[in-house]
py3Dmol code that shows the C-alpha trace and the ligand (Angstrom):
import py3Dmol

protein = """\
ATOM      1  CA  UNK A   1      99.276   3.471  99.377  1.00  0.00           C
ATOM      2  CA  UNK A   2     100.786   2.263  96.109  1.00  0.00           C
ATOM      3  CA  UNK A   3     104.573   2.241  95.574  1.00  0.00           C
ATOM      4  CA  UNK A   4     104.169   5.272  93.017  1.00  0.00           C
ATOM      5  CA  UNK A   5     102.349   7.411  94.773  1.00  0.00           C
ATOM      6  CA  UNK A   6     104.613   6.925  97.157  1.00  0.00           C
ATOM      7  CA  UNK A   7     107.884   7.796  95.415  1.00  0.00           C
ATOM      8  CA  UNK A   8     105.640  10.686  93.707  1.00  0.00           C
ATOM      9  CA  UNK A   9     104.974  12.570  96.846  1.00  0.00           C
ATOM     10  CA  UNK A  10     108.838  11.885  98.172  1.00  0.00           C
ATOM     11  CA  UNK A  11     109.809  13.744  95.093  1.00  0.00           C
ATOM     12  CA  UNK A  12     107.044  16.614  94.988  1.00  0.00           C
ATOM     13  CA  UNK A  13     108.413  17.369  98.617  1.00  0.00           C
ATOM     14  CA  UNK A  14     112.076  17.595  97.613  1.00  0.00           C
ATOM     15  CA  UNK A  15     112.132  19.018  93.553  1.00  0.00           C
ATOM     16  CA  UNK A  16     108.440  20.679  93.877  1.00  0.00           C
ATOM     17  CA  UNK A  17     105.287  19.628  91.290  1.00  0.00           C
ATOM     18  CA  UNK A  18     107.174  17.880  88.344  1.00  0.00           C
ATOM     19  CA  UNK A  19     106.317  19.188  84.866  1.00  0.00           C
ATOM     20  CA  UNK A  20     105.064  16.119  83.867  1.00  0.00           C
ATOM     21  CA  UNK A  21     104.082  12.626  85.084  1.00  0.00           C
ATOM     22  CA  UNK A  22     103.598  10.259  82.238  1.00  0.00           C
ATOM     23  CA  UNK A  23     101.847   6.926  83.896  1.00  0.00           C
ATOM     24  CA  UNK A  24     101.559   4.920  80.930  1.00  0.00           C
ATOM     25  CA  UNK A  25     106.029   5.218  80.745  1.00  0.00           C
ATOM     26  CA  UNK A  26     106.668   4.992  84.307  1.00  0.00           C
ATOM     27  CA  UNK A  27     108.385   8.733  84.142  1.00  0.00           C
ATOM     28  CA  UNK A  28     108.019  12.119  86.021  1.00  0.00           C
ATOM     29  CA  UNK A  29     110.128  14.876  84.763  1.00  0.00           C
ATOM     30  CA  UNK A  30     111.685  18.651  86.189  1.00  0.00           C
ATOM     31  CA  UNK A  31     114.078  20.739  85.265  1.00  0.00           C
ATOM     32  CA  UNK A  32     116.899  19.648  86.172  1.00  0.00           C
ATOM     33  CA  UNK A  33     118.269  20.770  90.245  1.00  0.00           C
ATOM     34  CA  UNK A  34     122.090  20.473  89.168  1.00  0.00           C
ATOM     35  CA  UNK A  35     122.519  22.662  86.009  1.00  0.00           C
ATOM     36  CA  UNK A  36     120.477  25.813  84.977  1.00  0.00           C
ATOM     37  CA  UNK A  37     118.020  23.745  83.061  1.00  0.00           C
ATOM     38  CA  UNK A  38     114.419  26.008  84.067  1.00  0.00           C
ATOM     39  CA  UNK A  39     116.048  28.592  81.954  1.00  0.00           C
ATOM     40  CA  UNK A  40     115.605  26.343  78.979  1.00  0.00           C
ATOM     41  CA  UNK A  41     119.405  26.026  77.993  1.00  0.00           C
ATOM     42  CA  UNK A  42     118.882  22.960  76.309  1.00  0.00           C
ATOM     43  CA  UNK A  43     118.029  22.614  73.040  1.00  0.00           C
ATOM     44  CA  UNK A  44     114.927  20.297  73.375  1.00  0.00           C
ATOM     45  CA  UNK A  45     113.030  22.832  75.237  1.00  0.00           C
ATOM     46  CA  UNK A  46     112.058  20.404  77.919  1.00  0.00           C
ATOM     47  CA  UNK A  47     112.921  19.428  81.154  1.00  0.00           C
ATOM     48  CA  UNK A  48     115.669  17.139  81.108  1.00  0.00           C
ATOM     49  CA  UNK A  49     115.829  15.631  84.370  1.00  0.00           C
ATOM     50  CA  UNK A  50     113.478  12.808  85.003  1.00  0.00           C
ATOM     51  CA  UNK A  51     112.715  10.051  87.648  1.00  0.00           C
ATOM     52  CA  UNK A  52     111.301   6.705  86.943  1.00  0.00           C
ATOM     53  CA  UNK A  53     108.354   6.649  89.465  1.00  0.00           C
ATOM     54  CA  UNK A  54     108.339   3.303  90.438  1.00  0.00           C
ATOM     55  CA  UNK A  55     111.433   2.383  91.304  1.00  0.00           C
ATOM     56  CA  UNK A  56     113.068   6.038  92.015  1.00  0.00           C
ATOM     57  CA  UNK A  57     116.050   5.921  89.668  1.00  0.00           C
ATOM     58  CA  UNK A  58     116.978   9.320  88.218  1.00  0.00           C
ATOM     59  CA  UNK A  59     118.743  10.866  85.237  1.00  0.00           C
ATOM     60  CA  UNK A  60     119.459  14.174  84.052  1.00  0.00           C
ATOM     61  CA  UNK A  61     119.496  13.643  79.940  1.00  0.00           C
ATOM     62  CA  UNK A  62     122.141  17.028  79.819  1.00  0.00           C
ATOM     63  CA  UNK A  63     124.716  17.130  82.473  1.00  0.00           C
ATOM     64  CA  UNK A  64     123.883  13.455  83.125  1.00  0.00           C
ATOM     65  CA  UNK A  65     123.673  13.318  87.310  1.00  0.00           C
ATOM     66  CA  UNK A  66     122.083   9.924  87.816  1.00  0.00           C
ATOM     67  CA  UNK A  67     121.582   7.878  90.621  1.00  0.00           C
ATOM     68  CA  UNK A  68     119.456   4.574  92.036  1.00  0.00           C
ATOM     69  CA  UNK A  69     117.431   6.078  94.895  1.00  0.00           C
ATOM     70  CA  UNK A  70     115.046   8.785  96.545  1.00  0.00           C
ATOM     71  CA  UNK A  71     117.534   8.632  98.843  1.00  0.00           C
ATOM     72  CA  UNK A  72     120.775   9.400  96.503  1.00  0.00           C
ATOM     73  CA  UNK A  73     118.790  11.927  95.078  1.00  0.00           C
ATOM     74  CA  UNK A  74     118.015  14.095  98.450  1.00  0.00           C
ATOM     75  CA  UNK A  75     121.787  13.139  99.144  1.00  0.00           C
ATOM     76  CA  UNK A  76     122.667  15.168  95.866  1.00  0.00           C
ATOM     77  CA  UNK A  77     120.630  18.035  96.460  1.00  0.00           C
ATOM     78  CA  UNK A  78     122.442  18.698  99.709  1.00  0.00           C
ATOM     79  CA  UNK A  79     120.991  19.729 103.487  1.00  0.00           C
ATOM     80  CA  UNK A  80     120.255  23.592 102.182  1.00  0.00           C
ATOM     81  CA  UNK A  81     118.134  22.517  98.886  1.00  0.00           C
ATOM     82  CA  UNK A  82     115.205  24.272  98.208  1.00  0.00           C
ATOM     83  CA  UNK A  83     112.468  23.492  95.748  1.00  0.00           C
ATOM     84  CA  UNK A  84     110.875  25.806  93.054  1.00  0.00           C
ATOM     85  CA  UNK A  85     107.487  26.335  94.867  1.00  0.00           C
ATOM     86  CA  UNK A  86     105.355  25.243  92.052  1.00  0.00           C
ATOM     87  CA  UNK A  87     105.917  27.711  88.880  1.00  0.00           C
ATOM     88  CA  UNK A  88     104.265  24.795  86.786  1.00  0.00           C
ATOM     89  CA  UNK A  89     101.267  23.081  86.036  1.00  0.00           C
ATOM     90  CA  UNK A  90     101.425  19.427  86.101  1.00  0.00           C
ATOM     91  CA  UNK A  91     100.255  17.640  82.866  1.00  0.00           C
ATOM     92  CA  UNK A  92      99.707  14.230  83.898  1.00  0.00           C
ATOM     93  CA  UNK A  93      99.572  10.958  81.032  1.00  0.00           C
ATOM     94  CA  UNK A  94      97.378   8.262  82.598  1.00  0.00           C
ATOM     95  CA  UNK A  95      98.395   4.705  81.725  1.00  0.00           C
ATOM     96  CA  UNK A  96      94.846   4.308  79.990  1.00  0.00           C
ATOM     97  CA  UNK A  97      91.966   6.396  79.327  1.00  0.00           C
ATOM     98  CA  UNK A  98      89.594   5.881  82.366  1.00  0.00           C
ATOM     99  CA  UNK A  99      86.316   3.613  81.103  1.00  0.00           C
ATOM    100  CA  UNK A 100      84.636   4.253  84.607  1.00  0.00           C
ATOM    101  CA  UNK A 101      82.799   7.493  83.169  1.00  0.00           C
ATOM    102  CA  UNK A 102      81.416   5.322  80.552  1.00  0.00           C
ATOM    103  CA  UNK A 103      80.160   3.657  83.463  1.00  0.00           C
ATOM    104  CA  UNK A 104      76.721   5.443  83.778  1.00  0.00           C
ATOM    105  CA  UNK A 105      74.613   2.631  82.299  1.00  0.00           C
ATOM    106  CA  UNK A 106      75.524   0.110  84.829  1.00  0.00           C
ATOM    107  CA  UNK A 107      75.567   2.573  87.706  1.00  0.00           C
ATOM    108  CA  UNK A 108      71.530   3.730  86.854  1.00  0.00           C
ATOM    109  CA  UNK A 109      71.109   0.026  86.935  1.00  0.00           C
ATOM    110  CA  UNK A 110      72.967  -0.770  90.141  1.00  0.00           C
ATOM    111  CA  UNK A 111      70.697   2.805  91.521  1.00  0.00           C
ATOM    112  CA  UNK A 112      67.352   1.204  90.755  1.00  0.00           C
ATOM    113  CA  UNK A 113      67.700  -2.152  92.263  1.00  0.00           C
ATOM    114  CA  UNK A 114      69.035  -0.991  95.763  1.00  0.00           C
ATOM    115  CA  UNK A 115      65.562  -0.224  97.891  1.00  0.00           C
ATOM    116  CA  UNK A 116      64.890  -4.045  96.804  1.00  0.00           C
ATOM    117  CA  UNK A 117      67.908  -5.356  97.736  1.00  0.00           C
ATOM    118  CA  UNK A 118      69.501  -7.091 100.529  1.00  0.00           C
ATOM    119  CA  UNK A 119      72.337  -4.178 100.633  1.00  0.00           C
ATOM    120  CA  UNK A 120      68.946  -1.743 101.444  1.00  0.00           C
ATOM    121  CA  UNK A 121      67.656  -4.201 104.040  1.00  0.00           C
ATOM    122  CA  UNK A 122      71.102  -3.497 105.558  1.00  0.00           C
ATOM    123  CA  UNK A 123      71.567   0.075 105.241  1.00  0.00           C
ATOM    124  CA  UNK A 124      68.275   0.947 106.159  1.00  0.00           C
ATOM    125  CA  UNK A 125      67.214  -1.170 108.347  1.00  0.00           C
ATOM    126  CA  UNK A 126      70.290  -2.214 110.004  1.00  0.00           C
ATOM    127  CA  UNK A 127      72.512   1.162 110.168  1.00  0.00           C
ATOM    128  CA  UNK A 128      69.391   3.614 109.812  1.00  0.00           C
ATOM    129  CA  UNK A 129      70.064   5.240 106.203  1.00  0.00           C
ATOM    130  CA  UNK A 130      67.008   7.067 105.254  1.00  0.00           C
ATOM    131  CA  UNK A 131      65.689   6.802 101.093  1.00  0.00           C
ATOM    132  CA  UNK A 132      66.216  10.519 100.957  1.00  0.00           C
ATOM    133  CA  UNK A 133      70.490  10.078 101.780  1.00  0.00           C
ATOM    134  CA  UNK A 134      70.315   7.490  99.656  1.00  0.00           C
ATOM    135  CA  UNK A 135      69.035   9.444  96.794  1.00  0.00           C
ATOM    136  CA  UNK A 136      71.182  12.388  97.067  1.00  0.00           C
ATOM    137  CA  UNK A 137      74.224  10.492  97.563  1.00  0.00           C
ATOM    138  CA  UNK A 138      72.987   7.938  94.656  1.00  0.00           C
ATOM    139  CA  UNK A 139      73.884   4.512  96.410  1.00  0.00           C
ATOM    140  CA  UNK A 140      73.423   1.338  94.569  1.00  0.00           C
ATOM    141  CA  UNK A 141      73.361  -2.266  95.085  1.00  0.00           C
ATOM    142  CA  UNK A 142      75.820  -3.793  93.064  1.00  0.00           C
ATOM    143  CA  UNK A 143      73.892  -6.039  90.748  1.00  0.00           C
ATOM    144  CA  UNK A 144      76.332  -9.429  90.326  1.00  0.00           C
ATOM    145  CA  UNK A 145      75.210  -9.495  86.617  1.00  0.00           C
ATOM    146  CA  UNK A 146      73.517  -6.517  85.613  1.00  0.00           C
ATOM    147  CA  UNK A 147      72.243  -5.814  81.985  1.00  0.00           C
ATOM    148  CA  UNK A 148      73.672  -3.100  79.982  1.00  0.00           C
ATOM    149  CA  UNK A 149      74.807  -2.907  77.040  1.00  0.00           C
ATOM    150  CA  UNK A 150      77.807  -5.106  75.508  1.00  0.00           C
ATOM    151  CA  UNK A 151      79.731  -1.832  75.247  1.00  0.00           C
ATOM    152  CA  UNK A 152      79.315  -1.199  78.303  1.00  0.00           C
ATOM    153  CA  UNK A 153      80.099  -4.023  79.360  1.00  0.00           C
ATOM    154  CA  UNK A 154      83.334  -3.852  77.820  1.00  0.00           C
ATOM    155  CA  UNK A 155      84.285  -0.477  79.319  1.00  0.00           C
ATOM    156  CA  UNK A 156      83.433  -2.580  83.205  1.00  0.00           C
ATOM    157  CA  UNK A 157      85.716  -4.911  81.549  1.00  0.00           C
ATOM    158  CA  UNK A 158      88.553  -2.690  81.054  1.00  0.00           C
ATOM    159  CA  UNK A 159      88.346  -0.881  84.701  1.00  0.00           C
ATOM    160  CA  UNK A 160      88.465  -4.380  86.029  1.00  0.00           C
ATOM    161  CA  UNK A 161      85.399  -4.142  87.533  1.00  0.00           C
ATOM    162  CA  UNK A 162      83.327  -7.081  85.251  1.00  0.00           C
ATOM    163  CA  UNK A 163      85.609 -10.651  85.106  1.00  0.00           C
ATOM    164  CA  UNK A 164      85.767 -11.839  81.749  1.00  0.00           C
ATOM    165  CA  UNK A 165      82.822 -14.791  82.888  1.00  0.00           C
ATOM    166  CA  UNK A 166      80.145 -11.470  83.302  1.00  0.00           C
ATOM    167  CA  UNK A 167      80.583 -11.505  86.884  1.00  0.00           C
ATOM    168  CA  UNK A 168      80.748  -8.229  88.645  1.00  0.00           C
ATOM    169  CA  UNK A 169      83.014  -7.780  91.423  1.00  0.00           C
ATOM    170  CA  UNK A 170      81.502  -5.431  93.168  1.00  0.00           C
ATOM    171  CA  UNK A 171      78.597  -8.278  93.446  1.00  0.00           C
ATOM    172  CA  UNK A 172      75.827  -7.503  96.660  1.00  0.00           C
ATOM    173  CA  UNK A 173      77.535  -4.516  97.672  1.00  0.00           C
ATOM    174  CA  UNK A 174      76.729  -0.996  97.995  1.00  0.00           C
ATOM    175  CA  UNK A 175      77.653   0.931  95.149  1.00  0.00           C
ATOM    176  CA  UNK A 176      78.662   4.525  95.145  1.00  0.00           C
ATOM    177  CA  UNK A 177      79.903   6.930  92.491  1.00  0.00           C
ATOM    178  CA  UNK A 178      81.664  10.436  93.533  1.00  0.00           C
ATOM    179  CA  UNK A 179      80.584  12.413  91.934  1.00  0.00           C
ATOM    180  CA  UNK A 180      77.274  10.595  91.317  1.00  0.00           C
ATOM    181  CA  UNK A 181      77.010  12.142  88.015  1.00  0.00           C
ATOM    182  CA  UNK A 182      79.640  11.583  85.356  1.00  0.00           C
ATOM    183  CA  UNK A 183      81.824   9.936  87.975  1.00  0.00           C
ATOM    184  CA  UNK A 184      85.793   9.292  88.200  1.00  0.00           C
ATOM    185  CA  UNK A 185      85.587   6.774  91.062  1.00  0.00           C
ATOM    186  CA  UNK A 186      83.346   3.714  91.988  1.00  0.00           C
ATOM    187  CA  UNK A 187      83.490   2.397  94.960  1.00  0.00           C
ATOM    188  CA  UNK A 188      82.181  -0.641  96.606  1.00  0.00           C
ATOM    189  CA  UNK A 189      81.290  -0.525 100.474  1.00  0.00           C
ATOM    190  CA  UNK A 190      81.897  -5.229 100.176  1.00  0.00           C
ATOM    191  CA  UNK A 191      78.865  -7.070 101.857  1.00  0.00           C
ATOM    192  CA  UNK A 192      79.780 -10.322 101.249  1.00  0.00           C
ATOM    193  CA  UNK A 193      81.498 -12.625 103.483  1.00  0.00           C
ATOM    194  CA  UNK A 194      83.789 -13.759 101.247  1.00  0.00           C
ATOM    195  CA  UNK A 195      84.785 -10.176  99.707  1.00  0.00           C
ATOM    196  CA  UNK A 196      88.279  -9.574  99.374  1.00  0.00           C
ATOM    197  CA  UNK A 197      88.237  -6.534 101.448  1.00  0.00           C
ATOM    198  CA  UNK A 198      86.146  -4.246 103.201  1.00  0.00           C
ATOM    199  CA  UNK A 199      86.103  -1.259 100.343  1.00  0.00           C
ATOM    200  CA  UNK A 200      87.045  -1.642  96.603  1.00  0.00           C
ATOM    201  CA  UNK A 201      87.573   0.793  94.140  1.00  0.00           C
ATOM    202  CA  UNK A 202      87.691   1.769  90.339  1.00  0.00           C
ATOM    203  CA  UNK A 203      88.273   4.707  88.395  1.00  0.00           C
ATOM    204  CA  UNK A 204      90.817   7.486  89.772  1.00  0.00           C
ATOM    205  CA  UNK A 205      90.723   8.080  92.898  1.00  0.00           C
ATOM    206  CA  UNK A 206      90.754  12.387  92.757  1.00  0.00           C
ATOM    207  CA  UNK A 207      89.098  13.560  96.487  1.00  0.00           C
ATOM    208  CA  UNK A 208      87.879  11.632  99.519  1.00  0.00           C
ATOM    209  CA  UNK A 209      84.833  10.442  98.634  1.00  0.00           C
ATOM    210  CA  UNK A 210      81.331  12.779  99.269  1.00  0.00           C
ATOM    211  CA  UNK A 211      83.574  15.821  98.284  1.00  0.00           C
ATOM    212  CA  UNK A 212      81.472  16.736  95.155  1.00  0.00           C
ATOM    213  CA  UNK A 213      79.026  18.172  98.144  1.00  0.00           C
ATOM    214  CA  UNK A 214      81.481  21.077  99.332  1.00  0.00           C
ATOM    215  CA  UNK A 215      80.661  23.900  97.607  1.00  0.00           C
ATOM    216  CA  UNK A 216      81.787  27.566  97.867  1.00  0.00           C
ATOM    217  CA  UNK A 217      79.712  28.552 100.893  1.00  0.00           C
ATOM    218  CA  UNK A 218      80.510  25.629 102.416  1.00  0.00           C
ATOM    219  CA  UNK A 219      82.551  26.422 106.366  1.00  0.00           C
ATOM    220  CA  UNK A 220      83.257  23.357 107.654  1.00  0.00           C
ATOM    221  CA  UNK A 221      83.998  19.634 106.859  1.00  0.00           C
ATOM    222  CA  UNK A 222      83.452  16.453 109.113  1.00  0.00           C
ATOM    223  CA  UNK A 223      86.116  13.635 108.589  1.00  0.00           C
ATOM    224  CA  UNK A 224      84.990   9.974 108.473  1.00  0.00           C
ATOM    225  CA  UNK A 225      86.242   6.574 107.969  1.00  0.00           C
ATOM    226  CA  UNK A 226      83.831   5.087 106.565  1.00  0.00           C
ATOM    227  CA  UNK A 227      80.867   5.518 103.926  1.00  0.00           C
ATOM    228  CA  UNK A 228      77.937   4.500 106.852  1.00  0.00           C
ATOM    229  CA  UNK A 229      79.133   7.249 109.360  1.00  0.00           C
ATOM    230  CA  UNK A 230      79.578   9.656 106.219  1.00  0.00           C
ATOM    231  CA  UNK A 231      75.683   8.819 105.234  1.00  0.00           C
ATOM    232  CA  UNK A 232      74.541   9.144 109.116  1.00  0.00           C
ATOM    233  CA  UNK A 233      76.411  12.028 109.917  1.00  0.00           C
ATOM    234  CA  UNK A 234      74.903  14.255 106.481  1.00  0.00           C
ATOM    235  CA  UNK A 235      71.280  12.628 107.481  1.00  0.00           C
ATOM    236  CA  UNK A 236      72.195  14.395 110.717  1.00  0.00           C
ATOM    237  CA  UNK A 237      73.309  17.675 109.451  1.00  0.00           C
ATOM    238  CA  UNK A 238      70.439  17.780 106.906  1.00  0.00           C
ATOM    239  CA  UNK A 239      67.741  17.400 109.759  1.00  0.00           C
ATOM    240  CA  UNK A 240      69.370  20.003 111.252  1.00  0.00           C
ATOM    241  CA  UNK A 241      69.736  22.119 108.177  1.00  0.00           C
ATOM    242  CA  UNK A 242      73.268  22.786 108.904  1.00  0.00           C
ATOM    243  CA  UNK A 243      74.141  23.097 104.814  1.00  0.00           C
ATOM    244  CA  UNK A 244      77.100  24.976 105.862  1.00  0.00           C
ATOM    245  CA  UNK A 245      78.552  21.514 107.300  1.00  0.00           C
ATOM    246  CA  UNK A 246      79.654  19.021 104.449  1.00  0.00           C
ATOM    247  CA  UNK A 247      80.737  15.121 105.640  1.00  0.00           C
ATOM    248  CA  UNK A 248      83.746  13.110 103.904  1.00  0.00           C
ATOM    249  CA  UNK A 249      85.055   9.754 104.001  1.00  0.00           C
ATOM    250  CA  UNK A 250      88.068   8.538 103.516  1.00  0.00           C
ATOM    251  CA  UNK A 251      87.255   4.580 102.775  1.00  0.00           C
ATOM    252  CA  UNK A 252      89.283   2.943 105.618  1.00  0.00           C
ATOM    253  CA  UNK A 253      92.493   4.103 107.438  1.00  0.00           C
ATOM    254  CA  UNK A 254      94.842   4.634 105.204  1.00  0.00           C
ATOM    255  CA  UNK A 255      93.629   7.516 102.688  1.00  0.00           C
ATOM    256  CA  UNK A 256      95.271   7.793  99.096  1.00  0.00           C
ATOM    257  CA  UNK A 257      98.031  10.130  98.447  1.00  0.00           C
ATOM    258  CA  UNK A 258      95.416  12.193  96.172  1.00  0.00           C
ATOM    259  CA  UNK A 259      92.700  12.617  99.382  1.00  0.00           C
ATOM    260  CA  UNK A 260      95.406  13.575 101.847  1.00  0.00           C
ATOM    261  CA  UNK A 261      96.523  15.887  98.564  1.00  0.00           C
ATOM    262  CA  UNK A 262      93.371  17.100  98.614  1.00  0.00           C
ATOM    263  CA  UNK A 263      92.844  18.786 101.996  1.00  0.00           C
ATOM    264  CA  UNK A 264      96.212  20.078 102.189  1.00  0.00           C
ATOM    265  CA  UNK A 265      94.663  21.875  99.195  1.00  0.00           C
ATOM    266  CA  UNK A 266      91.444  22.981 100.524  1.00  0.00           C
ATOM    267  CA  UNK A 267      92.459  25.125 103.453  1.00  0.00           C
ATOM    268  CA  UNK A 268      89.590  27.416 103.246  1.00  0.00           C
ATOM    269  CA  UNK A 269      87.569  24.657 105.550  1.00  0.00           C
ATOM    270  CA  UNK A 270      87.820  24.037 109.425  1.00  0.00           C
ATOM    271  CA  UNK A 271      87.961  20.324 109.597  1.00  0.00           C
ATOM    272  CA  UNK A 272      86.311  18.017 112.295  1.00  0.00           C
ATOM    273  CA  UNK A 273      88.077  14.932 112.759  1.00  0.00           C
ATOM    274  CA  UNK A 274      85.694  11.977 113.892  1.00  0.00           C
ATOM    275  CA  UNK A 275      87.931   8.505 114.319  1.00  0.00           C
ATOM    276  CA  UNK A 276      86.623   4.988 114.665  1.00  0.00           C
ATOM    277  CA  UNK A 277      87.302   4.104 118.396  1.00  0.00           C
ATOM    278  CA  UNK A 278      90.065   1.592 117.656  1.00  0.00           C
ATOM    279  CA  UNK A 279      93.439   1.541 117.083  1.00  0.00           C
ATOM    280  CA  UNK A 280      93.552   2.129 113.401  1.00  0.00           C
ATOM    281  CA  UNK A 281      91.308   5.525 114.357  1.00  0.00           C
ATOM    282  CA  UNK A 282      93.872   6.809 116.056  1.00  0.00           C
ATOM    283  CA  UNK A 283      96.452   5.892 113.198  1.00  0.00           C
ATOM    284  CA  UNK A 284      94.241   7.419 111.012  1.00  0.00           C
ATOM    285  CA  UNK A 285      94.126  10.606 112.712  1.00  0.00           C
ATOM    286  CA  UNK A 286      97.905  11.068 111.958  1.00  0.00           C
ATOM    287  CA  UNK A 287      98.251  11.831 107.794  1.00  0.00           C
ATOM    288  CA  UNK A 288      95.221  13.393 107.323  1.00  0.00           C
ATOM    289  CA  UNK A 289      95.457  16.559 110.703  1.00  0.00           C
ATOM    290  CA  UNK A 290      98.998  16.106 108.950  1.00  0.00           C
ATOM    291  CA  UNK A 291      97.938  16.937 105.319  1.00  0.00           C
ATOM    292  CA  UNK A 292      95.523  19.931 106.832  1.00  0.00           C
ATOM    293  CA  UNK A 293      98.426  21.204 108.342  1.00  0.00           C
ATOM    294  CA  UNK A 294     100.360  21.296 105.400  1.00  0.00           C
ATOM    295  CA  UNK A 295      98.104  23.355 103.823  1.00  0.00           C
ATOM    296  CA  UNK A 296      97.645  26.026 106.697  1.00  0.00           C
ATOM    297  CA  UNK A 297      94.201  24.442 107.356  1.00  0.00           C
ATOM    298  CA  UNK A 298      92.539  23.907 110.772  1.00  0.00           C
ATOM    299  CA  UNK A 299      91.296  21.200 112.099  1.00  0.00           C
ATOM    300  CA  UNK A 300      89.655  19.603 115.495  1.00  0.00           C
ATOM    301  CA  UNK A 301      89.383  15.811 116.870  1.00  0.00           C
ATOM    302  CA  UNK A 302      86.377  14.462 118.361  1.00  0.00           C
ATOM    303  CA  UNK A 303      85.949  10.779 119.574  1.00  0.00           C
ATOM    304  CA  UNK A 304      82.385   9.618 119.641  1.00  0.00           C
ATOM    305  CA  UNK A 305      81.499   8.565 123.332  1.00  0.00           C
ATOM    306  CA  UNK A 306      82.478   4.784 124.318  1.00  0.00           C
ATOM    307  CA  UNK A 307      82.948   2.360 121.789  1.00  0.00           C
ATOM    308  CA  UNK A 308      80.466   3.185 119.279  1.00  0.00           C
ATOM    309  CA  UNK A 309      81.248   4.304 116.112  1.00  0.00           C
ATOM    310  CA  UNK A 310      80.663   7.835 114.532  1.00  0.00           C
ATOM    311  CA  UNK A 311      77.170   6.468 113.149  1.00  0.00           C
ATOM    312  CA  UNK A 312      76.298   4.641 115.825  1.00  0.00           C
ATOM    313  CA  UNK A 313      76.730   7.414 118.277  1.00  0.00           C
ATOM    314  CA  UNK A 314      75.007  10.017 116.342  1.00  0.00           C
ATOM    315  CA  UNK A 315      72.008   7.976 115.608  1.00  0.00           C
ATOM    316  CA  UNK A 316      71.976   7.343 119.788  1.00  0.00           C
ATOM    317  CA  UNK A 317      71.336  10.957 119.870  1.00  0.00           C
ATOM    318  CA  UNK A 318      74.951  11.974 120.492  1.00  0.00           C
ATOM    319  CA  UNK A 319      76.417  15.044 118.331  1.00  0.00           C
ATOM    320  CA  UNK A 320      79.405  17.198 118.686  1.00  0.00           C
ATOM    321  CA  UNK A 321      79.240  20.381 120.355  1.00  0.00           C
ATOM    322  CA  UNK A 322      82.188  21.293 117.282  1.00  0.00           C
ATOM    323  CA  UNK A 323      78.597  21.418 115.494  1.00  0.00           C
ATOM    324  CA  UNK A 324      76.012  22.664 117.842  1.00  0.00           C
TER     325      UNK A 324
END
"""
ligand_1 = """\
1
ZN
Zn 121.095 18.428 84.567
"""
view = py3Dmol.view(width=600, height=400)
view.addModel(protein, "pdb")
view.setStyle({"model": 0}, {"cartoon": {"style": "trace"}})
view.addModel(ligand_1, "xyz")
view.setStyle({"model": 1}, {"stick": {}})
view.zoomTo()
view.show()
């Protein structure tokens, strides 16, 4: 989790949703908790108390409380403190424009050369993804140099995703965009042996990943790690026409402040926890049951049998009864 977010979601919890977060300055801003500030006393007409988000020092530009810390800050606020639960909309400045929707050219690319790749001969014939997963979820094989267009070439360039030599990082991988069309997020499930990490991504990262598939009369959502058990488990749940059932991933153990954001905000779901059998699993199992909880949602755990993984065990013919 990044620093930011970090200090972000400390300060959500103790002032309530800012008014604004402006990336591109470093600043979040309130009303101010120490003078009557919400009622718009001020002249400017705008909050006046703000926090730099990445290093947590805070100001109040009217009756000028400051102080270093989070920790200064909660101090201040005093044991019986209550935030404003959430009059306001947050508008939100990004530090750039995201370039990753612009991204569609290289992803149509990256779609069309998977079933001849060596990222297919994996996923199919290694981990058992079927062509018809693949298509609705609209994998790719990240193409090290594929050929679009210089512009877009330029927009890769600017979501660090191409190096400035026309090399593609997310080079032999598989490529997947949520949501597949007009995405905000590309993410790279790394092949290679020499890949920096297991999981890469670009773009914003706005709901675990394979959320674009919940829809209104959707009852319940399986939790997963990782983008293989996500594809196995919704091959699963297709065969058995279960399209009440969606299947998310969270792209490793420790899920982004926005995904664990997300299902405190989707409470309307029962949740079915699946955890790799290892000792980051159980880790895992910890923020996001705690960011259901948060939001009033319920949720179950269910260990696949032994040591196999979630996609392992359900393509050994194991399922949970949770889904039976
Ligand atoms: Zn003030």
């Amino acid at each position: 989790m990044s620093k930011t977010l970090d200090i972000l979601g400390g300060l959500i919890e103790m002032l309530g949703p800012p008014v604004k977060v402006d990336h591109r300055r470093g600043w979040a801003t309130w009303w101010c908790p120490f003078h009557p500030d919400a009622e718009k006393a001020g002249s400017s007409k705008k909050p006046n108390f703000g926090v730099h988000i990445e290093d947590g020092y805070w100001k109040c530009m009217r009756c000028g409380g400051s102080g270093g810390s989070l920790k200064s800050l909660s101090h201040k606020l005093g044991a019986d403190w209550r935030p404003d639960p959430g009059a306001y909309t947050t508008q939100v400045v990004q530090d750039k424009d995201p370039t990753v929707p612009y991204l569609s050219e290289a992803m149509s690319a990256a779609r069309s050369a998977l079933m001849r790749s060596t990222a297919w001969e994996y996923l199919s014939g290694e981990r058992g993804v079927q062509p018809n997963t693949s298509l609705i979820y609209g994998l790719g094989y990240g193409l090290p140099r594929p050929k679009v267009r210089k512009k877009t070439f330029k927009m890769a360039q600017e979501s660090s995703l191409a190096t400035d030599n026309g090399w593609w990082m997310w080079a032999e991988g598989i490529v997947y965009a949520e949501p597949p069309t007009r995405p905000v997020t590309i993410q790279v499930r790394h092949l290679r042996d020499k890949a920096p990490m297991k999981y890469q991504t670009w773009g914003r990262l706005m709901q675990p990943m394979g959320a674009w598939r919940c829809k209104p009369h959707t009852q319940m959502v399986v939790v997963v790690e990782g983008m293989i058990d996500m594809l196995i488990v919704a091959q699963a749940l297709r065969h058995r026409r279960m399209d009440e059932v969606r299947v998310v991933y969270t792209a490793g153990a420790t899920p982004a402040y926005t995904m664990l954001a997300w299902f405190t905000e989707h409470p309307e779901y029962e949740y079915l926890l699946i955890p790799d059998p290892d000792d980051a699993g159980f880790d895992w199992i910890e923020p996001v049951s705690e960011a259901i909880r948060k939001g009033d949602g319920k949720y179950e755990v269910r260990f696949p049998p032994g040591d196999l993984d979630p996609d392992e065990a359900v393509l050994s013919g194991w399922w949970p009864a949770e889904l039976t």
